[in-house]
PAPAZA-986611 format. One record per residue (C-alpha): residue in one letter; x, y, z. Coordinates in steps of 0.001 Angstrom, whole numbers, padded with zeros to 6 digits, always signed. Example, Ala and Ser with C-alpha at 12.3 -4.5 7.8 and 13.67 -1.06 7.14 Angstrom:
A+012300-004500+007800/S+013670-001060+007140/
end
This chain:
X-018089-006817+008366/X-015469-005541+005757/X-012934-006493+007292/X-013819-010532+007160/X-013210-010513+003378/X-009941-008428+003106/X-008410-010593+006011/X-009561-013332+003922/X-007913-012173+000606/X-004892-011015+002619/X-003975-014390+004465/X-004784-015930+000432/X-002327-013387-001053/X+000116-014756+001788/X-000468-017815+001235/X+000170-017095-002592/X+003309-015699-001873/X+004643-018988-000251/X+004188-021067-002808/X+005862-017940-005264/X+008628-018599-002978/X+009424-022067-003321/X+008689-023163+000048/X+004880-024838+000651/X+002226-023560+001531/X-000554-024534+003873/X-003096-024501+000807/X-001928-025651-002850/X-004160-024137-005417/X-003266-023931-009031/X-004226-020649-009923/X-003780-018722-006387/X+000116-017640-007646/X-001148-015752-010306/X-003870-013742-008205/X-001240-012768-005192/X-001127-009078-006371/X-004449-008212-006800/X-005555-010230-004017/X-003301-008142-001674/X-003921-005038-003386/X-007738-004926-004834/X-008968-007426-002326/X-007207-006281+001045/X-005457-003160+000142/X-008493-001490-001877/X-011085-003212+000598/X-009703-001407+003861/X-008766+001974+002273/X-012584+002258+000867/X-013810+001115+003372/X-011950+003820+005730/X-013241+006329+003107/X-016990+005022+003198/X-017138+005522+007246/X-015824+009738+006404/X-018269+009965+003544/X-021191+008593+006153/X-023623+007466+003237/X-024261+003803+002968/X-023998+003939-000797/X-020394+004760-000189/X-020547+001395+001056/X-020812-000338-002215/X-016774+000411-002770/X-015476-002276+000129/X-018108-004718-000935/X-017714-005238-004269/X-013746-004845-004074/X-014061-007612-000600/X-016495-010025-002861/X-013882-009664-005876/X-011114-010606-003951/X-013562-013534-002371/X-014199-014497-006048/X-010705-015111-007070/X-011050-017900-004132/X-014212-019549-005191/X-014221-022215-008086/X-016029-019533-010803/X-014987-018472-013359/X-011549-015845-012829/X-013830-012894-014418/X-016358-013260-011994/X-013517-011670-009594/X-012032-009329-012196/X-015474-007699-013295/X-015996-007553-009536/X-012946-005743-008517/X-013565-003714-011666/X-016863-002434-009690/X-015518-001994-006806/X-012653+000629-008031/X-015241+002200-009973/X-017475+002440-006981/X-014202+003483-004968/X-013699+006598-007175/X-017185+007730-007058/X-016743+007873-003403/X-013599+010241-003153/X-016162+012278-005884/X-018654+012738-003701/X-015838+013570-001119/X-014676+015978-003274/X-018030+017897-003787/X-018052+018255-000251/X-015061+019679+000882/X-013393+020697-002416/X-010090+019834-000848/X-007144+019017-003586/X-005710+015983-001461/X-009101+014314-002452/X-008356+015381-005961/X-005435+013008-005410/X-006799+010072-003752/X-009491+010389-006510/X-006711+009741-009312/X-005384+007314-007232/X-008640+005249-007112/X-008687+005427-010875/X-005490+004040-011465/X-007059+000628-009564/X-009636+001441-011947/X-007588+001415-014710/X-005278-001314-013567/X-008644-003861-012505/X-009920-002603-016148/X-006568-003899-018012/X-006330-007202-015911/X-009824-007819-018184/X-007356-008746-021258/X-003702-008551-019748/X-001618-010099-017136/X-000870-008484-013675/X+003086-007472-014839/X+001748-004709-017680/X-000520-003221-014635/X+002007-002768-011912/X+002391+000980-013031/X-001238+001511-012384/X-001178-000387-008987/X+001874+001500-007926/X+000039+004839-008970/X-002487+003670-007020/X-000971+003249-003892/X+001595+006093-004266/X-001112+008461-005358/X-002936+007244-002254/X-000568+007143+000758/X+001440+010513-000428/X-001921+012206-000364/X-003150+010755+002995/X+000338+011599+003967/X-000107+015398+003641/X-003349+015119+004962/X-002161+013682+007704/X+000898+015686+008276/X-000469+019580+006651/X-000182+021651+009613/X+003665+021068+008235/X+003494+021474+005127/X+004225+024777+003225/X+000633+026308+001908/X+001057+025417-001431/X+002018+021878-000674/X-001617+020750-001954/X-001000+022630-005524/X+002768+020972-005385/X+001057+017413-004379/X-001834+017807-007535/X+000667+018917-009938/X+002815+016059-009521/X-000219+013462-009280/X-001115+015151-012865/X+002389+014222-014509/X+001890+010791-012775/X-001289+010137-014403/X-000011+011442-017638/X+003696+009302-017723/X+001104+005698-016765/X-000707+006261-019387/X+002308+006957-021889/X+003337+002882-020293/X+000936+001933-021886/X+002044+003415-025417/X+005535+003453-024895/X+006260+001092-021980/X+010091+002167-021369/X+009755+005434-022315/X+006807+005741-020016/X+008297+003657-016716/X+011455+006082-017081/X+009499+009244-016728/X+006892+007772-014167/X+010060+006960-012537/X+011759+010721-012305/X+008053+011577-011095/X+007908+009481-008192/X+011471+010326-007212/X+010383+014459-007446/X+007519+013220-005516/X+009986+011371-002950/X+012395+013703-002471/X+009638+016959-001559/X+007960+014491+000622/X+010962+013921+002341/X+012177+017760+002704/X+008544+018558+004226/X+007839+015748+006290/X+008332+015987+010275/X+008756+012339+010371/X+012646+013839+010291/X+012277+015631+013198/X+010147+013471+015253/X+012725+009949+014177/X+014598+012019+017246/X+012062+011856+019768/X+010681+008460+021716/X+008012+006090+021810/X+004770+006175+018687/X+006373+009608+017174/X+009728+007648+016825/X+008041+004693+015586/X+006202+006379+013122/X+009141+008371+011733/X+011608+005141+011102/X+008376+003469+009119/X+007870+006375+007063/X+011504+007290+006828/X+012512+003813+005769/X+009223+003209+003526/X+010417+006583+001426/X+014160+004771+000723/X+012227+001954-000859/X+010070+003767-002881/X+012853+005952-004442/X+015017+002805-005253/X+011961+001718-007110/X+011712+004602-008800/X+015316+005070-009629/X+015184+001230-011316/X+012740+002353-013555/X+014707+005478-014628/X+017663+003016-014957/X+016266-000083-016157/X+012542+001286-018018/X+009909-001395-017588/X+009936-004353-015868/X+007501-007247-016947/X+009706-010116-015329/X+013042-010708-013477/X+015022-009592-010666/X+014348-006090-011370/X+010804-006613-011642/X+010846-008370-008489/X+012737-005351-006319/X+009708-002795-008225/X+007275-004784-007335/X+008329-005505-002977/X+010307-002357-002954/X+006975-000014-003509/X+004509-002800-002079/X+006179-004383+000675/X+008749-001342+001602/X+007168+001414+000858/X+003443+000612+001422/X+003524-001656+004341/X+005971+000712+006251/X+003519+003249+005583/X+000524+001065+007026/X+002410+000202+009979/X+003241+004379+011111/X-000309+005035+010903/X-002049+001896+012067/X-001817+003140+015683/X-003716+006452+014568/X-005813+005456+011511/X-006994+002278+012036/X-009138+002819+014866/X-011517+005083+012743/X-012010+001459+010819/X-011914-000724+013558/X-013984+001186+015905/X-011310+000148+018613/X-008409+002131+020113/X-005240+000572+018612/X-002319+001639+020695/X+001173+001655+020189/X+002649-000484+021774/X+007174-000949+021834/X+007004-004528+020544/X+005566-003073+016860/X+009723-002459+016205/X+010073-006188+016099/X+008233-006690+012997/X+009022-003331+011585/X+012839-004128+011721/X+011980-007692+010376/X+010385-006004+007491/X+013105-003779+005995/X+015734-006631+007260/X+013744-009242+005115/X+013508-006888+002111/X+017229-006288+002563/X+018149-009639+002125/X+015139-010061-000607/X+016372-007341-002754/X+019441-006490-002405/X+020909-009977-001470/X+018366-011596-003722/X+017408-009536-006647/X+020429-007746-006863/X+023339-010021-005759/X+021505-013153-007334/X+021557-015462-004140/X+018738-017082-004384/X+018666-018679-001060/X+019134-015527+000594/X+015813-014195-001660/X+014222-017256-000403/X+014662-016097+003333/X+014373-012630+003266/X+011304-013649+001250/X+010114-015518+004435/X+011012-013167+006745/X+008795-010536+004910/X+006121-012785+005038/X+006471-013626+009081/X+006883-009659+009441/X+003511-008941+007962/X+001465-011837+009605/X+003041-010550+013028/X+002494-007073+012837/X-000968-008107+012564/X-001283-010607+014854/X+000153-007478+017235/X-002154-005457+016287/X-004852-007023+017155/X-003869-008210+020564/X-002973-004314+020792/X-006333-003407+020189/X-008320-006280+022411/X-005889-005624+025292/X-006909-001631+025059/X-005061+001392+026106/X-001748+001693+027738/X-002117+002083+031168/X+000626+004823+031669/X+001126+007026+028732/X+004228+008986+029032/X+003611+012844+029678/X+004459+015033+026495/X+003875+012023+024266/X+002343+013590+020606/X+000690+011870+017645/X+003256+010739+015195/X+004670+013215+012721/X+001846+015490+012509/X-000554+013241+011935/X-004403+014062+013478/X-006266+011682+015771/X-008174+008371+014105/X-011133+009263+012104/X-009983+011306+009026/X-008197+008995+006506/X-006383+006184+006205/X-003143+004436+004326/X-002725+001449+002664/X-001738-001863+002509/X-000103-004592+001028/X+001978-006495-001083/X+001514-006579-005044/X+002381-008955-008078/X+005385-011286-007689/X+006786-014107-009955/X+008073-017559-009250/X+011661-018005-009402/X+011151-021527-010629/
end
């Protein structure tokens, strides 16, 4: 049932995104450019994760998260009144956090402790969009889904991490929380230093992580390690621009924050554990299937040309298509995924084949999602 409204607010963020671009879109609406981020990442983004978390929790309060969050991002769509939406959303990240609490309480497990900062930062940033525009929250909405996918990443993948990995993972979540909030007071000062956190964070990520093992072995292990392997690059050029450049609020450099962490980092990530993860949502075995590569390389090709072509090297056509070809990546990988999961389990699993890069069968947690806030290059 979740699912309904964070499809909805995902195909509305893409359609958002098209007419960001410059190049029509099947619906014209005057106001849908300026919801694309939270769409994408309160509406779809928060709506699936919580609703992932609701189903481990088993308590139908824990319900309440996805809901609210999947009737915000409904809202937006709907002629009221924008606040409707906001106040909604608000709820629902509220409601979110109160779920990895109870979580918490139960297991006591400092990954939660993570995910549980990471819900407040969509807390936070849903609070702030009450009196400010979407560019002064995209350091709370990329704590949010960095806080998030790191910590379901050494959930996922502990059995290889050192023991104190959960201590490491907390203490740098702690000096996340601590550099957003100093954006807020001292917005370069504060994107600089949230900036050399998330690269620490990258970088011992990256040393742990079996994904650089397993990028040498075949089929849904290899898969898995080229989307996280590739979705760590992006974040750390997003973090070194803001140690370079300090805050973005508009621009080119704005732009590469914004798809490099959203698009790059968090859609990679989605895509190596969709085969694994998603099932515990969907209720439906998801398999991996060879054919995911084509939109995965179409991804990181289109953010190539997007960013680096595009933001970087100012060719605005070339940001146009790689733009496009972001946008075709995302709507295939799901349009694969779904005939993946309808058309069931391979037939002929190859002998010796493992889940990818540590992670544990469906049913535990689940990564993120989407794209965030983007400007018009009018």
């Amino acid at each position: 049932m979740f699912l309904v409204p964070a499809g909805v607010a995902m195909l509305a963020g893409v359609n958002a995104a098209l007419m960001l671009v410059g190049v029509g879109a099947p619906v014209e609406a005057a106001r849908m450019g300026d919801l694309h981020g939270m769409l994408m990442v309160g509406g779809f983004l928060g709506t699936l994760i919580a609703m992932e978390r609701a189903v481990a929790l088993r308590d139908r309060l824990g319900f309440a998260a996805p809901l609210l969050l999947g009737l915000g991002g409904i809202a937006l769509l709907t002629p009221l009144p924008v606040s409707v939406g906001k106040l909604l959303l608000l709820d629902g990240a509220i409601a979110f956090a109160l779920v990895y609490a109870a979580l918490f309480r139960r297991n006591h497990d400092d990954v939660v402790i993570v995910e549980l900062l990471g819900a407040v930062c969509l807390a936070i940033g849903s609070f702030l969009w009450l009196q400010v525009e979407i560019p002064w929250l995209l350091p709370w909405l990329v704590g949010f889904v960095v806080l998030t996918i790191c910590a379901e990443r050494v959930e996922l993948a502990r059995l290889h991490m050192p023991p104190t990995g959960g201590r490491t993972l907390v203490l740098h979540s702690a000096a996340l929380t601590i550099t957003l909030v100093m954006t807020l007071l001292w917005p370069d000062f504060g994107a600089r230093l949230t900036g050399l956190v998330i690269v620490s964070l990258v970088v011992w990520l990256v040393r742990h992580d079996v994904a650089r093992k397993t990028i040498r072995a075949t089929g849904l292990p290899r898969f898995s390690a080229a989307s996280l392997l590739g979705g760590y690059v992006w974040l750390l050029l997003a973090a070194v621009t803001w140690v370079v450049g300090g805050a973005q609020l508009e621009g080119d450099l704005y732009d590469l924050v914004v798809h490099a962490t959203m698009l790059g980092f968090a859609i990679s990530m989605v895509m190596a554990h969709a085969p694994v993860i998603l099932p515990a949502v969907l209720r439906r075995p998801l398999p991996y299937r060879p054919i995911m590569w084509i939109p995965l390389v179409l991804m990181h090709v289109g953010l190539a040309l997007r960013i680096l072509a595009g933001d970087l090297g100012e060719l605005y056509p070339l940001w146009q298509v790689g733009s496009v070809i972001n946008i075709v990546a995302l709507l295939l990988f799901l349009v694969i995924a779904i005939a993946s999961s309808v058309a069931g389990p391979v037939a002929h699993k190859p002998r010796g084949q493992a889940p990818p890069g540590g992670i544990k069968p469906s049913g535990t947690a689940s990564t993120s999602s989407k794209t965030a806030p983007t400007r018009s290059r009018s």
